[in-house]
C-alpha positions in Angstrom: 25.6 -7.6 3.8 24.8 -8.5 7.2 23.0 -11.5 8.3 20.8 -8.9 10.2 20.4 -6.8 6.8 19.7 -10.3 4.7 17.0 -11.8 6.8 15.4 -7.7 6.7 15.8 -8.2 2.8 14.1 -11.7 2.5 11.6 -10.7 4.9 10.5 -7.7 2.9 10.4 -9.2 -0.5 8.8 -12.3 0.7 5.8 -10.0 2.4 5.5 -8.2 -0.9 5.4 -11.5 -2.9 3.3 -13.5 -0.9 1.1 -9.8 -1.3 1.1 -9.8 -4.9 0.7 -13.2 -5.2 -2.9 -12.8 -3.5 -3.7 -9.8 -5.7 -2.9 -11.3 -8.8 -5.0 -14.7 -7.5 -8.3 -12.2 -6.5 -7.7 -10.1 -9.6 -7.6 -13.5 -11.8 -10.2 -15.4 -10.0 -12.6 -12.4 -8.0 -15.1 -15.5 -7.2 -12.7 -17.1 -5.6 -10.8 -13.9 -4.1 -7.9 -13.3 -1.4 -8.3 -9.6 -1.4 -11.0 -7.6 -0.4 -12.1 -10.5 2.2 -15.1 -12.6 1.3 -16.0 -12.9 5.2 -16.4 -10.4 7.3 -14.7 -12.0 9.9 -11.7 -13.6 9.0 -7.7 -13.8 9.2 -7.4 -12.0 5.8 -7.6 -8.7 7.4 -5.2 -9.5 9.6 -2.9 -11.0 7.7 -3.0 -8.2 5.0 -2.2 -5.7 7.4 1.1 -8.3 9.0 2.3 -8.7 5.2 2.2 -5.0 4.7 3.9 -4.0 7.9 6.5 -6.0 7.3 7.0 -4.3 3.9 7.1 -1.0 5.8 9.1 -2.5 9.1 11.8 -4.2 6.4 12.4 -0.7 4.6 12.7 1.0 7.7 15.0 -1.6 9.2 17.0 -2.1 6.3 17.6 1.7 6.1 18.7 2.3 8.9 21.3 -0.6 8.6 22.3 0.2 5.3 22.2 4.2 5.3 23.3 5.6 2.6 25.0 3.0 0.7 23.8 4.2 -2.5 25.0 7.7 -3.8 21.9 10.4 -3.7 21.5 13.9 -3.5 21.3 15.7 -0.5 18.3 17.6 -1.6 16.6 14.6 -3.4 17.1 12.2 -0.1 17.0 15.4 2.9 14.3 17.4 0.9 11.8 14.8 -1.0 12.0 11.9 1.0 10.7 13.4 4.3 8.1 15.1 2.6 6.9 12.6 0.8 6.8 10.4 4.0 5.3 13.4 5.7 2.6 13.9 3.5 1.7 10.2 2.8 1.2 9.7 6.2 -1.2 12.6 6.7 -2.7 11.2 3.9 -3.0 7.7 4.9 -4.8 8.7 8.2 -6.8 11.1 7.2 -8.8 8.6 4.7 -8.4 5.5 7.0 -10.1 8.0 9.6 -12.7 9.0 6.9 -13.9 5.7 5.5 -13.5 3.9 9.0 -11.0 0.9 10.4 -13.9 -1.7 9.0 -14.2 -0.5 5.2 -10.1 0.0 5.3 -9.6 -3.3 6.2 -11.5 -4.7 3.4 -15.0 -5.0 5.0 -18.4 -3.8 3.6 -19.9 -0.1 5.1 -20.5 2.8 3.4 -19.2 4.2 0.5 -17.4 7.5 0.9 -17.0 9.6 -2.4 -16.2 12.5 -0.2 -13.2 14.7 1.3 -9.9 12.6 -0.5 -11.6 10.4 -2.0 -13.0 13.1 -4.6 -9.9 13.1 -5.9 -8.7 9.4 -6.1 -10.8 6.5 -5.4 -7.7 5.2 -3.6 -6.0 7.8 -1.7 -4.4 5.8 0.9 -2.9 3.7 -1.4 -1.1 6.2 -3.3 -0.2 7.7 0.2 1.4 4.5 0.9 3.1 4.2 -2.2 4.6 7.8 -1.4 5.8 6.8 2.3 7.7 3.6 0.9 9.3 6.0 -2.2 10.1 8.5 0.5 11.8 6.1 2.7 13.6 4.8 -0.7 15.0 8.3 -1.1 16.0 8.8 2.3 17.8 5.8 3.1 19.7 5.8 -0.3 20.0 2.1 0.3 19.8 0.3 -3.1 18.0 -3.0 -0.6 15.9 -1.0 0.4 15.0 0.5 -3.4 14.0 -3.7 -3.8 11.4 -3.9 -1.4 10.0 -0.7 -2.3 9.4 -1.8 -6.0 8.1 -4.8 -4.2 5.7 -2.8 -2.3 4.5 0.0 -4.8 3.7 -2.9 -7.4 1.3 -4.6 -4.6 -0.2 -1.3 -3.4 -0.7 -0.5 -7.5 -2.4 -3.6 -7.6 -4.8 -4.0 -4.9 -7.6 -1.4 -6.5 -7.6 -3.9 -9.8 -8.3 -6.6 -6.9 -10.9 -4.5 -4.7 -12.9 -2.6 -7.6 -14.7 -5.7 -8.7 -16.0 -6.3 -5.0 -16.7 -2.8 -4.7 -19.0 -2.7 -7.7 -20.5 -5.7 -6.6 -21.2 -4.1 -3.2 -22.3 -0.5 -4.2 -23.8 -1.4 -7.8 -24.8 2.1 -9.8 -23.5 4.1 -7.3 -19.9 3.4 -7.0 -20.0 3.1 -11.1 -21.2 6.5 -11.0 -18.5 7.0 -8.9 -15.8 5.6 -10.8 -17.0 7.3 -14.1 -16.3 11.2 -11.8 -13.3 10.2 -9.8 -9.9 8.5 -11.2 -8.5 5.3 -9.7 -5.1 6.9 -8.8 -4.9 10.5 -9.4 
């Protein structure tokens, strides 16, 4: 391993710790919560976002330093992998565009039980667990496989962190919402 690759390694895992670490503290202790922000304006937001990029930017760097250095199937990496990133993506900004930069980025505005979010109550989370499995299948890089654990298990957990403040914020309705529509799928 490069020193290049082992800083993109540390880097990665560290963002998704530090991630999950924060979940697990707001899904343990929602009065006292990282995750969803209990001000509106505050560095949480901000720092979220940083943490997760560097997930995604440590994946992508790492693959394309380590390319390939697991065995995978041509179809399975050439096939799978860009259609899951292709497909997450579109995913990804078609609900951030639908439920707004301010109520992706953990503050309070409307509640949107339309359009994806019929079908999941957290479609851009499982996009984004798609993108990073696509990448994993892509790069064939068993450092990258690492972070992308990493980073599915925080975007698996962030609903369990968010759902309390959301039924807090949209009492009745989003329980209604939650008995129609599944967390994930």
């Amino acid at each position: 391993m490069t020193i290049a690759q082992g800083i993109l390694v540390v880097v990665g895992l560290l963002s998704g710790l530090v991630l999950i670490g924060a979940l697990l503290w707001s899904i343990a202790r929602p009065s006292k919560r990282i995750w969803p922000p209990n001000r509106e304006h505050s560095v949480i937001p901000n720092t979220a976002w940083g943490l997760t990029l560097a997930v995604f930017g440590a994946v992508i760097g790492l693959g394309i330093l380590d390319w390939k250095s697991a065995s995978m199937t041509n179809a399975l990496r050439w096939a799978v992998g860009p259609f899951l990133i292709a497909t997450g993506n579109l995913i990804v900004w078609w609900g951030a565009f639908s439920i707004g930069l301010k109520a992706t980025s953990g503050a309070k505005d409307e509640l949107i039980t339309s359009g994806l979010y019929r079908f999941s109550r957290h479609p851009q989370y499982l996009a984004d667990m798609a993108i990073l499995i696509g990448f994993g299948l892509l790069f064939a890089s068993p450092w990258v496989w690492a972070i992308v654990i990493v980073g599915v298990a925080a975007l698996a957990l962030a609903p369990l962190a968010e759902e309390p403040w959301l039924n807090e914020q949209y009492g009745s309705k989003y329980r209604d919402y939650c008995a129609e529509t599944r967390r994930y799928l």
